[in-house]
C-alpha positions as CSV (number, residue, x, y, z in Angstrom):
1,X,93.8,125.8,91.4
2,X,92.4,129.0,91.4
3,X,91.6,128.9,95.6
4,X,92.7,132.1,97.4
5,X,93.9,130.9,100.2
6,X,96.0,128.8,98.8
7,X,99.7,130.1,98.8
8,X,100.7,130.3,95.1
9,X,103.5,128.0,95.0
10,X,101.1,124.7,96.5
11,X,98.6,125.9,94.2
12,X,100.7,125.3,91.3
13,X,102.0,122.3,93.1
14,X,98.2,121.0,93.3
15,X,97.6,121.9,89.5
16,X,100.5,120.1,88.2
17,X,99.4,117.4,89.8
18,X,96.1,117.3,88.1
19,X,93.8,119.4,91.1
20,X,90.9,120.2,89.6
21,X,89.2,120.4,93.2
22,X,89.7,120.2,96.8
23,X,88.4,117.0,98.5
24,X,85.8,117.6,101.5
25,X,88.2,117.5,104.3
26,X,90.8,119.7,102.0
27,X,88.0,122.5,101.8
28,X,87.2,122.3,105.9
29,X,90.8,122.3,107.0
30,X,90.9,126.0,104.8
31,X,87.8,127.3,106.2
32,X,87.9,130.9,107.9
33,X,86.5,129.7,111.2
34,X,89.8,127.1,111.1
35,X,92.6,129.8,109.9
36,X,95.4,129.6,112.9
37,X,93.1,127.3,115.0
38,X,94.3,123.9,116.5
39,X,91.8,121.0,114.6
40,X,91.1,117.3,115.9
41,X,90.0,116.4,112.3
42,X,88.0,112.9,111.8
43,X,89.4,111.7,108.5
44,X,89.1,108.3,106.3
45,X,92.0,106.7,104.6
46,X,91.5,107.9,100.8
47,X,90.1,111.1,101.7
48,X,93.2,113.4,101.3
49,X,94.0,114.0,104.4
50,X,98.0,114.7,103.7
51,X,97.4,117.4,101.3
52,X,94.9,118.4,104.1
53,X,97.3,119.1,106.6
54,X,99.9,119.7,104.5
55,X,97.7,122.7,102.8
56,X,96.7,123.9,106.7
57,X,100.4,124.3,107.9
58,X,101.3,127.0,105.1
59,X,100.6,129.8,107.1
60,X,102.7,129.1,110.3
61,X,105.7,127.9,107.5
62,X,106.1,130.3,104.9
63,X,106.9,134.2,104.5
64,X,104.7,135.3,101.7
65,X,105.1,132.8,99.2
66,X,109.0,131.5,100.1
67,X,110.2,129.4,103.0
68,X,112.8,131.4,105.4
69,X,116.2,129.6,105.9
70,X,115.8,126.1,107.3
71,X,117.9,126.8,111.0
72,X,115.6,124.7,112.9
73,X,112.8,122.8,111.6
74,X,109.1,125.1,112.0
75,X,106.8,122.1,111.4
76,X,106.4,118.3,112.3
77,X,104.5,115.0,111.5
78,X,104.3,112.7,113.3
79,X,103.1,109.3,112.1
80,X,102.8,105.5,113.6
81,X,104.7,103.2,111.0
82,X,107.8,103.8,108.9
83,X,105.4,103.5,106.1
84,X,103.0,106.3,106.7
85,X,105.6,108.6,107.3
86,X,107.8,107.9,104.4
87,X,104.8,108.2,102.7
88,X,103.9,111.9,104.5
89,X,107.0,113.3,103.9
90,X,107.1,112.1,99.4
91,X,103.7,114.2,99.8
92,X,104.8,117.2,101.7
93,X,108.0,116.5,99.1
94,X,106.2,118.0,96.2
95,X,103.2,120.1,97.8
96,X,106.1,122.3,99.1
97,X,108.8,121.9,96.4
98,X,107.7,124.9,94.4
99,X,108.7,126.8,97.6
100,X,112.0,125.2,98.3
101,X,110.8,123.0,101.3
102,X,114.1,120.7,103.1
103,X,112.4,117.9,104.5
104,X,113.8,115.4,106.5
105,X,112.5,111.9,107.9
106,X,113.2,110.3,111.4
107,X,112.0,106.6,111.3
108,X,112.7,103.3,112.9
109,X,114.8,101.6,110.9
110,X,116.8,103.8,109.0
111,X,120.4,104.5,109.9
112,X,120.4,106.8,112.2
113,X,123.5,108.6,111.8
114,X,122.4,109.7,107.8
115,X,119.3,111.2,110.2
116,X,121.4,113.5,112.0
117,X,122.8,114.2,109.1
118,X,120.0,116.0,107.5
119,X,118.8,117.9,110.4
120,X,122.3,119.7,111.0
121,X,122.1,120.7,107.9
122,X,118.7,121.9,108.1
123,X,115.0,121.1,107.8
124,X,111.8,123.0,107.5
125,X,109.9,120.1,108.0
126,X,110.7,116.9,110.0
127,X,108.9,113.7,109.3
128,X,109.1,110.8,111.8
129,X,107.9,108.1,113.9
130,X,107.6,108.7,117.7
131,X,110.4,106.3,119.1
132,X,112.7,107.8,116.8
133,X,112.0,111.2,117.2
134,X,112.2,110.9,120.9
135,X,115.2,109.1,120.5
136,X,116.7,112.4,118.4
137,X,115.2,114.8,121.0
138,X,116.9,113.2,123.9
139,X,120.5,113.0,121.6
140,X,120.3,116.6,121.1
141,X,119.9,116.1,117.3
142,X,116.5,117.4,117.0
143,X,115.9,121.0,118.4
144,X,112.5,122.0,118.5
145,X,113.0,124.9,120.2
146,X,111.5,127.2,116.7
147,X,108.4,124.4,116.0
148,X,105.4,126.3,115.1
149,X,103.2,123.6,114.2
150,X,102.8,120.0,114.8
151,X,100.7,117.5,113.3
152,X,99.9,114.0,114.4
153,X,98.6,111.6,112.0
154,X,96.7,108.5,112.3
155,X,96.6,109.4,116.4
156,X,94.7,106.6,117.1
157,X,96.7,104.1,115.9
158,X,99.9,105.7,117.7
159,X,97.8,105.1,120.8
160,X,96.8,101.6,120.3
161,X,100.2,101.4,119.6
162,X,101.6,102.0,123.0
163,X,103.0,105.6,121.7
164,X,101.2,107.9,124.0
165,X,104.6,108.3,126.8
166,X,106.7,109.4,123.6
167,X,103.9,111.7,122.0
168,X,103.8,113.5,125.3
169,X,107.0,113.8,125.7
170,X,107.7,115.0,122.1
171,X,104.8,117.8,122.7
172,X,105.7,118.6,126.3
173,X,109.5,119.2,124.1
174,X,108.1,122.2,121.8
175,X,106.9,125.1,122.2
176,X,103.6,126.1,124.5
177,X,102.4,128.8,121.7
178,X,102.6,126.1,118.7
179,X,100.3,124.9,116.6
180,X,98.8,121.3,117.1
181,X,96.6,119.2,114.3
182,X,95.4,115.7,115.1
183,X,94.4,113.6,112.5
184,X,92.5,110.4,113.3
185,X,90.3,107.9,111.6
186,X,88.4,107.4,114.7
187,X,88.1,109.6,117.7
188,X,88.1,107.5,121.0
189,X,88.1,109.4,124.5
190,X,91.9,108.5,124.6
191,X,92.1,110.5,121.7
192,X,89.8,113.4,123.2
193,X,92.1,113.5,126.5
194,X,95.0,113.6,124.3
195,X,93.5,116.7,122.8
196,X,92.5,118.3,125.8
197,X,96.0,118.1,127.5
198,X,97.9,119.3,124.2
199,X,95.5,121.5,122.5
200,X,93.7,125.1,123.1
201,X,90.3,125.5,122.0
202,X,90.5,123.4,119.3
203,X,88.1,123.2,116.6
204,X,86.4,119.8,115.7
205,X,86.0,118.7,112.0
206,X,84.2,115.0,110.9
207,X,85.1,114.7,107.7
208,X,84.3,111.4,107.2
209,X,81.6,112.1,104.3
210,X,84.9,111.3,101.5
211,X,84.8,107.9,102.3
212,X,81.5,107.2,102.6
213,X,80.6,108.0,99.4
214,X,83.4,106.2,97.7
215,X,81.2,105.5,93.9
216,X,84.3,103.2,92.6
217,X,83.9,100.4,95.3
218,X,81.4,97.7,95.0
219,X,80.4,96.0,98.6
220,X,79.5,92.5,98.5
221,X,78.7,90.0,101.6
222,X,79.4,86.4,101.3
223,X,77.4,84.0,103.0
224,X,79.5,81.0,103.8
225,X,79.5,78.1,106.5
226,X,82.0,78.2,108.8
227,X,83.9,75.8,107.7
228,X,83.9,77.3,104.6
229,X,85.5,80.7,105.7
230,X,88.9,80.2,103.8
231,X,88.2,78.2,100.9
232,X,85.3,80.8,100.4
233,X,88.4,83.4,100.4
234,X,90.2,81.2,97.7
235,X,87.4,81.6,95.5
236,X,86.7,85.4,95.4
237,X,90.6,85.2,94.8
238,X,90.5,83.2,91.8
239,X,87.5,84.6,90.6
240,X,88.4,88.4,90.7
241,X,92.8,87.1,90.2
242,X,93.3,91.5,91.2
243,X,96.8,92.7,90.6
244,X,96.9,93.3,94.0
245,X,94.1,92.3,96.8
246,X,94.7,92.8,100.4
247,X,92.8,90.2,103.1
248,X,92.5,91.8,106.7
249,X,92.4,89.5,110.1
250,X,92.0,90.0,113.6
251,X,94.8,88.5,114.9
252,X,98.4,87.5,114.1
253,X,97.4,83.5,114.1
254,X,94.9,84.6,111.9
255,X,97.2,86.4,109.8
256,X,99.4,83.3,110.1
257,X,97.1,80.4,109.7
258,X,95.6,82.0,106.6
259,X,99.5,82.1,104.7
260,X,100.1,78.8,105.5
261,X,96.8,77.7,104.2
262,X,97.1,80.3,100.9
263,X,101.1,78.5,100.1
264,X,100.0,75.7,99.9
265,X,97.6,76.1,97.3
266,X,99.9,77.9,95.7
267,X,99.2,81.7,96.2
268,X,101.3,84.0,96.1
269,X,101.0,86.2,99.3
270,X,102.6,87.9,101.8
271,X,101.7,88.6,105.3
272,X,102.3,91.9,107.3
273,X,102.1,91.6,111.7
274,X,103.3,93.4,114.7
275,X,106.0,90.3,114.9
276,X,107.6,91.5,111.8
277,X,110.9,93.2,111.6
278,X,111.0,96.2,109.8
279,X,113.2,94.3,107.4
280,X,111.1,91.4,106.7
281,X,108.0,94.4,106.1
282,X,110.7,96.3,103.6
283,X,110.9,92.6,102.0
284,X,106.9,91.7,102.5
285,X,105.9,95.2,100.5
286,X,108.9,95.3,97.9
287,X,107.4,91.7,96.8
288,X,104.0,93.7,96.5
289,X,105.1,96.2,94.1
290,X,107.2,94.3,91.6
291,X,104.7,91.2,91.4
292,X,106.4,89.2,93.0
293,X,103.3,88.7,95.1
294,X,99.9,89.9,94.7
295,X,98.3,89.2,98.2
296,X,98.6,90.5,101.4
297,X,97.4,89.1,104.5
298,X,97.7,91.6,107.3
299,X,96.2,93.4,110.5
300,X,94.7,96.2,110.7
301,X,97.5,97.7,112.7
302,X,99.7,96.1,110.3
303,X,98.3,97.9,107.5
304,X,98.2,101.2,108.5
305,X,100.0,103.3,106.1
306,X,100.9,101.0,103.6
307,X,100.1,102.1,99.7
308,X,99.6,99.2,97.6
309,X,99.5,100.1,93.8
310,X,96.6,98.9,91.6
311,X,94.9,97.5,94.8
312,X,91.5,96.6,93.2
313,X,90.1,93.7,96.2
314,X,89.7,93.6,100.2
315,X,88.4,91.0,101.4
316,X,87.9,90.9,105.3
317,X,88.2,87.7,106.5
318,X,87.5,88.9,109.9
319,X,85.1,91.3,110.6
320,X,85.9,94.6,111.4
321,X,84.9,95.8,115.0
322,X,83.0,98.9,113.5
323,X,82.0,100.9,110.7
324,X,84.5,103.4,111.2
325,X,87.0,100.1,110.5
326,X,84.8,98.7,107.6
327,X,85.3,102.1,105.4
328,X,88.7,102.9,106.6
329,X,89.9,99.2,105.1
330,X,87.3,99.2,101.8
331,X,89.2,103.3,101.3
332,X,92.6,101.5,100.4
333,X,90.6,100.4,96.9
334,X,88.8,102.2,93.9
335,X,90.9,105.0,94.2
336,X,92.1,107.6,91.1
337,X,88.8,106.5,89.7
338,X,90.0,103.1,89.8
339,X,87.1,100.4,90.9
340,X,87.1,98.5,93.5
341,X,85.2,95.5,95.7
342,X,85.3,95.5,99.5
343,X,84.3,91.4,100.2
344,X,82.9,90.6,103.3
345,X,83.0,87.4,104.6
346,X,79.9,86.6,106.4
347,X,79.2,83.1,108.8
348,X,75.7,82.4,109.7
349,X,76.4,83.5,113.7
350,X,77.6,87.5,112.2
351,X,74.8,88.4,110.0
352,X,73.2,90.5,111.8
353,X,76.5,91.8,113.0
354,X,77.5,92.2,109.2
355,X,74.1,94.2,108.8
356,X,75.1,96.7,111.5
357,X,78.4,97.5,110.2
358,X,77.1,98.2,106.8
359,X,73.9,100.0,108.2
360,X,76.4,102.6,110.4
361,X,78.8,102.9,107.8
362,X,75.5,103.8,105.3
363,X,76.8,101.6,102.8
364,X,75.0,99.5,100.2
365,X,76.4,95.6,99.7
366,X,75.0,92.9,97.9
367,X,74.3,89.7,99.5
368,X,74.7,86.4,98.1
369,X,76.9,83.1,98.4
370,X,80.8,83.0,97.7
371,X,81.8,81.9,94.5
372,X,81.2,78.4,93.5
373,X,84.0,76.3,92.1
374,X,81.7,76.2,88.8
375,X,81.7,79.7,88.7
376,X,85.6,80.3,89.0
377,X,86.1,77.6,86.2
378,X,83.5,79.5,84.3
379,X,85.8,82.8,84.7
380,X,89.1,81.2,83.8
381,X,87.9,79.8,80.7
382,X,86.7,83.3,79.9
383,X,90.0,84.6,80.6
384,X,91.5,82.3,78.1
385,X,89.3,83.0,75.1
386,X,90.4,86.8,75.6
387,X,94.0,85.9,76.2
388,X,96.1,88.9,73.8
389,X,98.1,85.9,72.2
390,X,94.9,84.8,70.5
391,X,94.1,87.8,69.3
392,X,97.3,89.7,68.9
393,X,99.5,87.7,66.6
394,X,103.0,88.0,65.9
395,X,104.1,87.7,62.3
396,X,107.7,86.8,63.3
397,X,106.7,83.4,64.9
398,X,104.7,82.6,61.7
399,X,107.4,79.8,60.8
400,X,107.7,78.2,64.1
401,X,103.3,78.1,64.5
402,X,103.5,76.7,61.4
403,X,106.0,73.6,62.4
404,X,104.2,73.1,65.7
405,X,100.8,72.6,63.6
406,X,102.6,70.3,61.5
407,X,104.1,68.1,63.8
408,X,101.3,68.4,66.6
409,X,98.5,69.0,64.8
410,X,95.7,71.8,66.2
411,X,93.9,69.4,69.0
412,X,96.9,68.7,71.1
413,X,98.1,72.5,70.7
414,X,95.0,73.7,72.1
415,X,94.9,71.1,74.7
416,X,98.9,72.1,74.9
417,X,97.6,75.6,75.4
418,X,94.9,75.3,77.7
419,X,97.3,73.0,80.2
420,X,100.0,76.0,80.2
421,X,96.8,78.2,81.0
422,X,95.9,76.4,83.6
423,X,99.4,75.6,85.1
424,X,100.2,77.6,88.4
425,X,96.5,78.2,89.1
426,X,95.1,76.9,92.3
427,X,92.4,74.6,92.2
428,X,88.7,76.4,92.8
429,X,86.9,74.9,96.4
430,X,83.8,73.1,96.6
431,X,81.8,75.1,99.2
432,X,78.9,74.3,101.1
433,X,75.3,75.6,99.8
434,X,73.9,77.3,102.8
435,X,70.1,78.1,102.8
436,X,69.2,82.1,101.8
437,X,70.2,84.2,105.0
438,X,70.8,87.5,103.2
439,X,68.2,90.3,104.4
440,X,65.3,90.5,102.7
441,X,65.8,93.5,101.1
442,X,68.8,92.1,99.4
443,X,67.5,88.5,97.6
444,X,67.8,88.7,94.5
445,X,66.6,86.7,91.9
446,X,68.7,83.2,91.5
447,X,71.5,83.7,88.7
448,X,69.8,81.4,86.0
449,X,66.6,83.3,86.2
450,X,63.4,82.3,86.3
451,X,63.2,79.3,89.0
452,X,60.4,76.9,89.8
453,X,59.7,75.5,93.6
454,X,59.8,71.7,94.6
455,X,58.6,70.6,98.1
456,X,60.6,67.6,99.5
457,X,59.8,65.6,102.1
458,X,62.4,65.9,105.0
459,X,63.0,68.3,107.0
460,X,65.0,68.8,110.5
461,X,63.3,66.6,111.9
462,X,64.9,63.8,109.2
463,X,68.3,65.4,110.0
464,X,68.4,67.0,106.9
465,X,70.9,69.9,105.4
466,X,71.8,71.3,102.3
467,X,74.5,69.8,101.6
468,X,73.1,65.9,102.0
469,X,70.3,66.7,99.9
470,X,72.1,69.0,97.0
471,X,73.9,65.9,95.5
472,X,70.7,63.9,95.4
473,X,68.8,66.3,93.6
474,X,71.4,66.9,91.1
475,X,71.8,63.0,90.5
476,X,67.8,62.7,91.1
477,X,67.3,65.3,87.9
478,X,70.8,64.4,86.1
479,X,71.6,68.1,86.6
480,X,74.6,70.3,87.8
481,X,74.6,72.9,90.7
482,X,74.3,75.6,88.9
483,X,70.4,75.0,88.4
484,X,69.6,74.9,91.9
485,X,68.4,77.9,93.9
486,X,68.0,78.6,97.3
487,X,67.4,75.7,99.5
488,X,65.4,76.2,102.9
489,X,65.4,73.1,105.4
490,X,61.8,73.9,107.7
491,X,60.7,71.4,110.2
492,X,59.4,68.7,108.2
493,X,59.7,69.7,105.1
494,X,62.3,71.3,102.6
495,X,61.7,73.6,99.5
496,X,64.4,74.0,96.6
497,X,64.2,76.3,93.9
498,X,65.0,74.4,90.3
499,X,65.5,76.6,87.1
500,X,62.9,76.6,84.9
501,X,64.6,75.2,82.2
502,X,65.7,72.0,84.0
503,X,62.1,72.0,86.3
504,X,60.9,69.9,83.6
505,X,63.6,66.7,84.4
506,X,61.7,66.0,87.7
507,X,58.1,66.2,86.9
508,X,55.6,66.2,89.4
509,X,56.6,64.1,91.6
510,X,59.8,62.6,91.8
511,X,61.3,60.0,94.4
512,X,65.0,60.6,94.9
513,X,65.5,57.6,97.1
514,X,63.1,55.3,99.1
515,X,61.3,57.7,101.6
516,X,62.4,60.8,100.0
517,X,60.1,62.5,97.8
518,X,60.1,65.9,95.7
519,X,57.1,67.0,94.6
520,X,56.4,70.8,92.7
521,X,54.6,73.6,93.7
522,X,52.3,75.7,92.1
523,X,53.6,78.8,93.2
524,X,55.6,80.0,95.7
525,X,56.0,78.2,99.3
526,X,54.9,79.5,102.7
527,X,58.6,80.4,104.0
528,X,57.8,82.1,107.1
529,X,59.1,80.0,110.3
530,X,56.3,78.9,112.4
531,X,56.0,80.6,116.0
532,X,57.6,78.7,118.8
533,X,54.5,76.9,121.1
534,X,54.1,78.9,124.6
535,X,55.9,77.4,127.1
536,X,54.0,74.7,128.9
537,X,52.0,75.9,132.5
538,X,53.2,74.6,135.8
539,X,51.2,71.4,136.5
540,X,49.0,72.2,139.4
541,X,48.0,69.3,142.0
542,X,44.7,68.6,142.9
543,X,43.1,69.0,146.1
544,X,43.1,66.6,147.8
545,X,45.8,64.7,146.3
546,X,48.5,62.4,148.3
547,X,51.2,64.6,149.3
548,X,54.5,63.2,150.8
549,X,54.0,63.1,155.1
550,X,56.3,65.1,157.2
551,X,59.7,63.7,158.5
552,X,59.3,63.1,161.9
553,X,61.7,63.8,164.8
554,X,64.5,61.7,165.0
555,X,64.5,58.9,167.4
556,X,67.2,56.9,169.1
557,X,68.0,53.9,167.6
558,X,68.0,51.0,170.3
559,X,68.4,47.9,167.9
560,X,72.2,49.0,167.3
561,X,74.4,45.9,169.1
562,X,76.3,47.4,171.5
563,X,80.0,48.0,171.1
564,X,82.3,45.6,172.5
565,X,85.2,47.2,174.6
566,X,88.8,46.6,174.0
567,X,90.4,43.8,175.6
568,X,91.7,43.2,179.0
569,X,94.5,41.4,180.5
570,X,92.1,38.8,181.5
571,X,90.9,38.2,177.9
572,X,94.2,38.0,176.6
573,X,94.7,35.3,179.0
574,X,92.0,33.1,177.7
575,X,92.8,34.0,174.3
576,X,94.4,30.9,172.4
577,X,98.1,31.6,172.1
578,X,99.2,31.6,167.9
579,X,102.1,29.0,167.1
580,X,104.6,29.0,164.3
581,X,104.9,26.7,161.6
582,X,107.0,24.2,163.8
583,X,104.6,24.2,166.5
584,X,106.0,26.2,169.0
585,X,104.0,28.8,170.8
586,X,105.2,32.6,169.5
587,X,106.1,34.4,172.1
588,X,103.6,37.6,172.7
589,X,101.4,36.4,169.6
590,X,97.9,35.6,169.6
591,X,95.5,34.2,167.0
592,X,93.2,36.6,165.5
593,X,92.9,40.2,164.2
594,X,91.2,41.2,167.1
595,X,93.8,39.6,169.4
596,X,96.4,42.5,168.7
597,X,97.4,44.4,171.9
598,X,96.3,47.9,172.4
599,X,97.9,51.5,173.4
600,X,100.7,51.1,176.2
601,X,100.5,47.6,176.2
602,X,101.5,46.8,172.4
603,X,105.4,47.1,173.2
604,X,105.1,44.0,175.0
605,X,103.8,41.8,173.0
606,X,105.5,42.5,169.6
607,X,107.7,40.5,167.6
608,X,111.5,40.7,167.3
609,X,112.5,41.9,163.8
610,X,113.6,39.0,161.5
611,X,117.4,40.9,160.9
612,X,119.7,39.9,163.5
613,X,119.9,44.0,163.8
614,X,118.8,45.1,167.3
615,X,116.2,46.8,168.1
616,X,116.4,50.4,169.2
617,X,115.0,49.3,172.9
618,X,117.2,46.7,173.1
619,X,120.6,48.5,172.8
């Protein structure tokens, strides 16, 4: 590096490395205008943002080109996951080893008492997350007392976090007169109060341009149904089998569902969540990097920070909630001028969602349907005829072939061969052919070529859908599905595209079953919908016309029968005394419902209780 104002030891730090030039958000963060200034830097993942900051605190830490002794630590990062910040503090580790930096790390999870360990004996630099560091300030371990600069990385994600309480009170614990850089991949008025309270006169960098013009990664959109969403994402798995791919979800039942679904198809993932211990992350990522696994189904929150080596797929299940999301996910990939795809998963209700995230982010993606199960078949055979062991023999095992062709013979070891091949790998999904709803500008051509339009004749009306008609046309033809097109279901009609090299099966005309016919075009269809009719006018009545008369004032009704009033002593007189089964007259009892006495005179005519118990009058 032959930069200026880089101090000589980071620039031979930066060569060694292989620096042949500063990234975009490298070259802003040593501008003039920026020398000694607090920044609120927009930055994506991928973009170099580390080296960034790590290159921007030189002034306020070293003394020409040394570091002074380490009594109390002169700079700070703070950072939301374990991750991250172990990660921060390996590259601060050799940006500042030609200068003899002590750097020590305060995270969740790691024993505590080897922490206060490392600052007695002195750091320049203190990595750490916020609970922890908070937890050292308020010990008396950590004395910031001689901080002159402070950086906060990923500060919107330590917000969504919950961390804003601890990153005040780890500010409000160093000095007035420091130094403060926020780093953030998005910048949310949370994050612009934040810098008001904490910062003076701070200068505002976007550089988000890194990211969006990553070359190496390859955008594509899936259109899928919707019940197709995860067996769309086992396909793109099986048909790209990356030695790492990472799969981002909303939600932590998303995150769940999904790795219970992948197991039992026999993928070999991982899932990172906010529900996860810090030991069972330690485990989840381990698994990662010695292949034990080679997915990773995660949050976004979950994610943060994490390196993944040789990631070369994302795939986002879920849709991200903006571009700023989109690019900082797609960043993990095609990096070191490694390529990378960034899959989108696309149902029919978010395409024009899908189209806005892509449109803000000013990224390119090519639309089309998910992998067929044809297609991944088609891939793993290819894999096997470019298997090394075909090509690569070993003269050692000469003898032993040898044998094996002699007792086996060469059919069953290739058969023998392909079944160990295809041992372990899960079984591609048949998905749903959904008619073209890619934007217009992205169709392309169908994959066989050249295709050839064929009217049939159902439509909506006839309850047709793609995937009803798609296996008659294939039997209808004798063909596979790999020689149909696009499919559009209208009204009353449907048109298909056939290749042109299997047009000629059906003819002209064709009937497929009784009452559905297929019949070719000429050219190509009419595919534009038809308008919607007006809506129909309010009926007006004529003049004249019979209209429903006016309710007229309520009369009294006089035809009622009058109400009879209760009974008297005389009636009950007259009344026809009621007699028990022997005959005898029952004493106070009379026949009929409407012979029962009423209000003050119903105590005198009721009968004793059938218990020889007496009644409460009685005693």
């Amino acid at each position: 590096m032959t930069d200026n104002t880089i101090a000589a030891p980071l620039a031979a730090a930066l060569a060694a490395k292989g620096y042949a030039s500063l990234t975009s958000v490298q070259q802003a963060v040593l501008e003039n205008d920026a020398q000694g200034r607090d920044m609120l830097v927009s930055a994506q993942t991928g973009s170099g943002k580390t080296v960034a900051f790590g290159l921007a605190i030189a002034p306020q830490l070293l003394k020409g080109d040394t570091l002074p002794d380490a009594v109390a630590p002169m700079g700070l990062a703070i950072a939301p996951t374990r991750e991250l910040a172990l990660q921060v503090a390996a590259e601060l580790g050799w940006l500042y080893a030609e200068a003899g930096a002590r750097i020590a790390t305060c995270v969740g999870g790691m024993d505590y008492r080897t922490e206060r360990r490392a600052l007695e004996r002195g750091a320049h630099i203190v990595v750490g997350t916020p609970g922890r560091l908070r937890d050292h300030i308020e010990r008396g371990s950590l004395d910031l007392s001689a901080l002159r600069v402070a950086v906060l990385d990923e500060a919107d994600e330590m917000l969504d976090l919950g961390f804003r309480e601890d990153l005040e009170f780890i500010l409000q614990s160093a000095p007035e007169d420091r130094r403060t850089l926020m780093f953030s991949a998005t910048v949310p008025p949370a994050i612009e109060h934040l810098a008001t309270t904490f910062q003076r006169d701070a200068l505002r960098i976007a550089a988000q341009g890194e990211s969006r013009q990553h070359g190496d990664i390859e955008y594509r959109a899936f259109n899928v149904a919707a019940r197709d969403r995860e067996p769309a994402i086992f396909n793109i798995l099986r048909l790209h089998e990356a030695r790492t791919a990472i799969i981002f979800c909303k939600t932590r039942a998303n995150v769940n569902h999904l790795l219970a679904r992948m197991g039992n198809r026999g993928f070999k993932a991982v899932a990172l969540s906010g529900e996860l211990s810090q030991q069972e992350r330690t485990h989840a990522l381990q698994a990662l990097r010695d292949g034990r696994a080679s997915i990773c189904v995660a949050t976004d929150v979950a994610a943060r920070g994490i390196d993944l080596p040789g990631l070369e797929l994302v795939i986002h299940a879920d849709l991200p909630t903006n571009s700023e999301t989109l690019l900082h996910r797609s960043g993990r990939t095609g990096r070191a001028g490694a390529k990378g795809v960034s899959a989108l998963i696309v149902m029919p209700s978010e395409v024009r969602k899908a189209q806005m995230l892509l449109k803000r982010a000013r990224v390119e993606a090519t639309w089309g349907p998910a992998p067929s199960a044809d297609e991944v078949r088609a891939q793993d055979d290819t894999r096997m005829l470019d298997h090394p062991a075909l090509k690569d023999g070993n003269d050692d095992d000469t003898a032993m072939a040898q044998m094996l062709l002699d007792r086996f013979g060469p059919d069953r070891l290739a058969q023998a061969f392909i079944a160990l091949w295809r041992e372990g790998r899960p079984t591609p999904e048949e998905l749903t052919v959904l008619q073209d709803r890619a934007p217009a500008a992205a169709r392309e051509r169908p994959p066989f070529g050249e295709a050839v339009w064929f009217q049939l004749s159902v439509g909506h009306t006839g309850r047709a859908e793609a995937r009803w008609l798609l296996p008659k046309i294939c039997e209808g033809g004798d063909i596979n599905r790999d020689a149909i097109g696009a499919i559009r279901v209208r009204q009353d009609e449907t048109f298909v595209q056939i290749a042109v090299g299997q047009a000629g099966k059906f003819g002209k005309t064709l009937e497929l079953e009784p009452g559905l016919t297929m019949r070719r075009l000429d050219g190509e269809p009419d595919l534009e919908r038809a308008p919607r009719p007006a809506e129909r006018p309010a009926r007006r009545k004529p003049e004249g016309e019979w209209r429903k008369p006016e309710r007229a004032e309520a009369q009294p009704d006089t035809s009622a029968k009058p109400r009879k009033a209760r009974w008297t002593p005389e009636d009950r007189a007259k009344a026809k005394p009621a007699r028990d089964t022997a005959g005898a007259e029952k004493p106070g009892g009379f026949r009929g419902a409407g012979a029962k006495p009423a209000g003050k005179d119903r105590g005198k005519f009721a009968a004793p209780k059938k218990s020889g118990k007496p009644r409460k009058n009685d005693r």
